[in-house]
C-alpha positions in Angstrom: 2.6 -13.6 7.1 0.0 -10.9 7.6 1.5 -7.2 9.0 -0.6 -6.8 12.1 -1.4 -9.7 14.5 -3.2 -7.4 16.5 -3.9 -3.3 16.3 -0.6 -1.6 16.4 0.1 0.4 19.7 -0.2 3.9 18.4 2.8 5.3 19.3 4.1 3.1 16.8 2.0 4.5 14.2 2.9 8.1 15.2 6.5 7.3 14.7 5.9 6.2 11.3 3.2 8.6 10.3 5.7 11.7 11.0 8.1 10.1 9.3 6.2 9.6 6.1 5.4 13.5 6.4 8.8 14.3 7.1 10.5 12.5 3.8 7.6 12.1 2.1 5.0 14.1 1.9 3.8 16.5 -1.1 7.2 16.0 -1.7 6.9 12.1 -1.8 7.4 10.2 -5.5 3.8 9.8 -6.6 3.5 7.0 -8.8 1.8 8.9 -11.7 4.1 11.1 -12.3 6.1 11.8 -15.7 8.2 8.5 -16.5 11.8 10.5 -16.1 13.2 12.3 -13.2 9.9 14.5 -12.8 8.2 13.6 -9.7 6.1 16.4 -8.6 2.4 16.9 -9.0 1.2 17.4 -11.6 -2.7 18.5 -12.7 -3.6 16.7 -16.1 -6.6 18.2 -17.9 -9.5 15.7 -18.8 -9.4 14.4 -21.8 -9.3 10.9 -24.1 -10.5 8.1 -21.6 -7.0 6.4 -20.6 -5.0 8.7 -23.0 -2.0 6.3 -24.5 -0.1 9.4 -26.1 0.1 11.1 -22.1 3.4 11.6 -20.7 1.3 10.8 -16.9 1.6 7.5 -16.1 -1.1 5.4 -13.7 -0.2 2.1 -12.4 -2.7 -0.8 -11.5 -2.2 -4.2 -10.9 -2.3 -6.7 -12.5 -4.6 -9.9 -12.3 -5.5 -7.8 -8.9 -6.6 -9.5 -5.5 -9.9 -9.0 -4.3 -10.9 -6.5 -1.8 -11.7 -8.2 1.7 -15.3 -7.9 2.4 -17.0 -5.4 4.6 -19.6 -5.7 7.3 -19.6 -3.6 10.0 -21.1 -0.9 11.5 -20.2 2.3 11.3 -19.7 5.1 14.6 -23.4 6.4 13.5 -24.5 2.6 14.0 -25.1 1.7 10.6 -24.2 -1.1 8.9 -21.9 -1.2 5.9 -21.2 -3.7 3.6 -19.1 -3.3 0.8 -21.2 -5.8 -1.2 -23.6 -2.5 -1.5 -20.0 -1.0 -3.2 -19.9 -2.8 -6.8 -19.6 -0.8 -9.0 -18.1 1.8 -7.8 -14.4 2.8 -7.1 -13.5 2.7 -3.7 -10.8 3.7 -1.4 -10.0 2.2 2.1 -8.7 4.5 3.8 -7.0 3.6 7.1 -6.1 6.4 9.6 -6.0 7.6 13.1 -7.6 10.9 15.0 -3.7 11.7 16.1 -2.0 11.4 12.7 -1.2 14.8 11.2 -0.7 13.5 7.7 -4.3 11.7 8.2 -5.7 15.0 9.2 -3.9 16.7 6.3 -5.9 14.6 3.7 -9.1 14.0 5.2 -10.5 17.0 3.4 -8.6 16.0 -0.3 -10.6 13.1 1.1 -14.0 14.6 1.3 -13.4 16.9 -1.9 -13.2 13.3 -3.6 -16.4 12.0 -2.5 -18.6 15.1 -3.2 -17.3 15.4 -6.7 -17.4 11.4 -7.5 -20.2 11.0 -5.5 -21.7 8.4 -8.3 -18.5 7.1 -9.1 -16.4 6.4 -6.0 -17.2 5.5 -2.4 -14.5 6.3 0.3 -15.0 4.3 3.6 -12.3 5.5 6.5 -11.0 2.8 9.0 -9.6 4.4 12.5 -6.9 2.6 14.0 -7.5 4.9 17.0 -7.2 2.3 19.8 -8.3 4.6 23.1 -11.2 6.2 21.5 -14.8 5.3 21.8 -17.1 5.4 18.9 -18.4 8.3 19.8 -15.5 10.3 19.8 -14.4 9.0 16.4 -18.3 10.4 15.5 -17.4 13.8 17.0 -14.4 14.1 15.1 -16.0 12.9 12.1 -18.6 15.4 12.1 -15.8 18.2 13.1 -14.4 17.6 9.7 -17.2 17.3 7.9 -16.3 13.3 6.5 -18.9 12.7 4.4 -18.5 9.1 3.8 -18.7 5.9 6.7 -16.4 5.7 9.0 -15.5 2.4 10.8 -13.2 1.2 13.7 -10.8 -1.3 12.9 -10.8 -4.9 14.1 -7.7 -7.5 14.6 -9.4 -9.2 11.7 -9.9 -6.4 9.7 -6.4 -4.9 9.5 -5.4 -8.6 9.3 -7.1 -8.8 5.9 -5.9 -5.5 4.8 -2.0 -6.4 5.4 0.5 -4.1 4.2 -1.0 -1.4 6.2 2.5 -0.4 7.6 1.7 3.0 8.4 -0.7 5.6 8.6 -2.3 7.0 6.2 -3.1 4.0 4.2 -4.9 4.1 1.1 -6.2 1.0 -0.6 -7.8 1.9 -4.6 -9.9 -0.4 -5.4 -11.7 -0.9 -9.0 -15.2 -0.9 -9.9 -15.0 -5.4 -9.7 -14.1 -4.8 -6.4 -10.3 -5.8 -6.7 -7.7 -4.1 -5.1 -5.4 -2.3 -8.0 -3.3 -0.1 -5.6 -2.1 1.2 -2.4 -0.8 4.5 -1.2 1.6 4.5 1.6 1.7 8.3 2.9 0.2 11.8 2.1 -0.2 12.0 -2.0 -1.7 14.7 -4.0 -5.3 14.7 -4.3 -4.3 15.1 -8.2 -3.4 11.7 -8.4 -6.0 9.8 -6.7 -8.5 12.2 -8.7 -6.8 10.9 -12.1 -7.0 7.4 -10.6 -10.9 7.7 -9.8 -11.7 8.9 -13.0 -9.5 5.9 -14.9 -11.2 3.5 -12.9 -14.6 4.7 -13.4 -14.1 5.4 -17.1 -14.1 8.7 -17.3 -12.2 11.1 -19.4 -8.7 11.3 -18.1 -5.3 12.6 -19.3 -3.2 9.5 -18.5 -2.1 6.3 -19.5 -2.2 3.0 -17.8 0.6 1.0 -17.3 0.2 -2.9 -15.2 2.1 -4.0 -12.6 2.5 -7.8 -11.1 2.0 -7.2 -6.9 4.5 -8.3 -5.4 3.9 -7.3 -2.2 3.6 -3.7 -2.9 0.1 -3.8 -2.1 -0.4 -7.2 -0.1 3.0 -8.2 1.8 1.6 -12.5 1.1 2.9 -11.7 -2.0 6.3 -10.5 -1.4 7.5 -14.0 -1.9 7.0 -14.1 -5.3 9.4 -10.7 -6.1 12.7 -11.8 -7.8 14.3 -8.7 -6.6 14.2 -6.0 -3.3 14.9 -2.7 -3.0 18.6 -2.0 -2.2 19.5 -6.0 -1.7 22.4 -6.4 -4.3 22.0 -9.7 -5.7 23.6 -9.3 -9.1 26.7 -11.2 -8.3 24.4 -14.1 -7.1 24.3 -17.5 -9.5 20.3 -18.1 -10.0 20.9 -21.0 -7.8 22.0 -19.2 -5.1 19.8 -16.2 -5.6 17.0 -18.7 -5.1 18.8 -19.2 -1.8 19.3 -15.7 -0.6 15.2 -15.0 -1.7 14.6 -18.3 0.7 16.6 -17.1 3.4 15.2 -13.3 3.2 12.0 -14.6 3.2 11.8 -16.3 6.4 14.2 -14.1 8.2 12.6 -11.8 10.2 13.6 -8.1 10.7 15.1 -7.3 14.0 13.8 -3.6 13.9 10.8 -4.3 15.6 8.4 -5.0 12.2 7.5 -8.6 12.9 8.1 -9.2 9.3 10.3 -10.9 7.2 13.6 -8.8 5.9 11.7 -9.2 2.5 8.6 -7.8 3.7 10.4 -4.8 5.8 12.6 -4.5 3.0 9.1 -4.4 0.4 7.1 -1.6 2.8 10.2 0.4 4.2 13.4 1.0 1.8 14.4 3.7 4.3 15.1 0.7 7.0 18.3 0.7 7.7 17.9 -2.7 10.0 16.6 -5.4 7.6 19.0 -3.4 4.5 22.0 -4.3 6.9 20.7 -7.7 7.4 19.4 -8.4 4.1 23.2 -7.6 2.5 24.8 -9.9 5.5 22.1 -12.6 4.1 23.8 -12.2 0.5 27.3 -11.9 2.0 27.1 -15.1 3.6 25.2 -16.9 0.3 27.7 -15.3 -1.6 30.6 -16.7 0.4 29.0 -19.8 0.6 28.3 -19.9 4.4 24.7 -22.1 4.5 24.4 -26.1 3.8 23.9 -26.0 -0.1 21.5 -29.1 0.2 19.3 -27.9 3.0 19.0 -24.6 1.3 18.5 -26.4 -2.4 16.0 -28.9 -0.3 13.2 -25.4 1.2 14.5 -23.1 -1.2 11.5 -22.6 -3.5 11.9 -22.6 -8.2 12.6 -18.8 -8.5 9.7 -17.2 -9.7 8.8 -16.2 -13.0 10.1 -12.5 -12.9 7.4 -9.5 -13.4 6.5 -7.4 -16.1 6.9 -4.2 -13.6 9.4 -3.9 -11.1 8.0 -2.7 -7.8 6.8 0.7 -6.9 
């Protein structure tokens, strides 16, 4: 099930985006950070390539998806491709002109750029729905982006799903596969120490993998064995494989258009699809669903990953 069937209205996305600035933020738990309780910023110092002794941790994917292909053109009116991008790290950035936390990063954003210049190419889609091309150029040029700037399509955010709110970051590595996503306002600390790991530069931090499942593409969040703050612990495996089934093609009545395992994947903080999502294992749990329907669509569970999701 892909996240946007069409651009979202931006209202929506201003809700969301001030939320992620409110709880989030600098203050938001950047996955790089020491492996304990320590979950502020925190500069590293180049040094060894990948550095296995480093107390900061990066996380990739593993066996990563590939990016979805550019070719567009850009508010100046030329074209990009990201087939002109291999070899490179890139970031997708998604964003809107009206998004505070988008305006707070677009200059961590162009800092990037001018020092990885060889190394990394950022490319910014606006989700702005009301604005001409032209605006989005002005704005552009107001804040000095130096790097292309596209407007979004249906079937580009389509292909990018999992782009639940604004900003959106996708990381993607120098084979063109996508190995991350950043929901939210991070330090520029971290995507710097990504950049450099990706493009095999010196770097103070070690590299830890992660199977995707549907932290960075929500097609995949059928494959997680587990949710954030669904309970299944008391479940038989049988009729965990149930409750899974049942979450994942359940949708969310909070207004998402996803499945209580996708809303539950992309927003923890939803209180909607967590209340639904524990009713969903009540009921399995009690034993309130035909057994041999559910056994008959209820998919093997899968094998469970080496990382649990971020």
């Amino acid at each position: 099930m892909k996240r946007w069937e069409m651009a979202i209205p931006a209202a929506a996305f201003l809700l969301a985006a001030i939320v992620l600035l409110l709880v989030s933020g600098r203050t938001s738990r950047p996955l790089w950070a020491r492996d304990a309780a320590a979950r502020a910023a925190h500069p590293a110092a180049a040094k060894n390539a990948n550095s296995p002794d480093s107390d900061i941790v990066l996380r990739f994917a593993k066996d990563p998806q590939p990016m979805p292909p550019f070719l567009v053109t850009d508010v100046k009116g030329e074209v990009i491709s990201s087939a002109a991008w291999r070899g490179k790290v890139v970031i997708v950035n998604f964003w809107a002109t009206w998004c505070p936390p988008c305006r707070e990063e677009i200059p961590e954003l162009v800092d990037l750029q001018a020092r990885y210049k060889d190394q990394l190419q950022i490319v910014a889609v606006s989700v702005d729905e009301d604005l001409p091309a032209s605006a989005i150029k002005r704005f552009a040029e107001k804040f000095e982006m130096n790097f292309p700037v596209v407007l979004a399509s249906p079937a580009l955010v389509r292909e990018y799903e999992g782009a639940s709110a604004l900003p959106t970051n996708f990381v993607i590595n120098r084979e063109g596969r996508v190995v991350q996503k950043h929901v939210g306002v991070f330090p520029e600390q971290l995507y710097d120490l990504e950049v450099r790991s990706l493009a095999g530069l010196p770097v103070d931090a070690r590299v830890e993998e992660f199977i995707d499942v549907g932290q960075i593409f929500l097609s995949k969040v059928s494959n997680a064995t587990e949710l954030p703050d669904v309970d299944m612990s008391k479940l038989t495996p049988e009729l965990k494989r149930v409750a899974l089934h049942r979450l994942n093609s359940e949708g969310c009545s909070c207004g998402c258009k996803l499945t209580l395992a996708q809303c539950r994947m992309i927003d923890s903080a939803c209180q909607v699809s967590k209340g639904m999502a524990a009713k969903v294992v009540k009921e399995v749990s009690n034993g309130k669903f035909n057994l041999q329907e559910e056994r008959d669509q209820a998919a093997p569970l899968p094998t469970p990953p080496d990382a649990a999701p971020n």
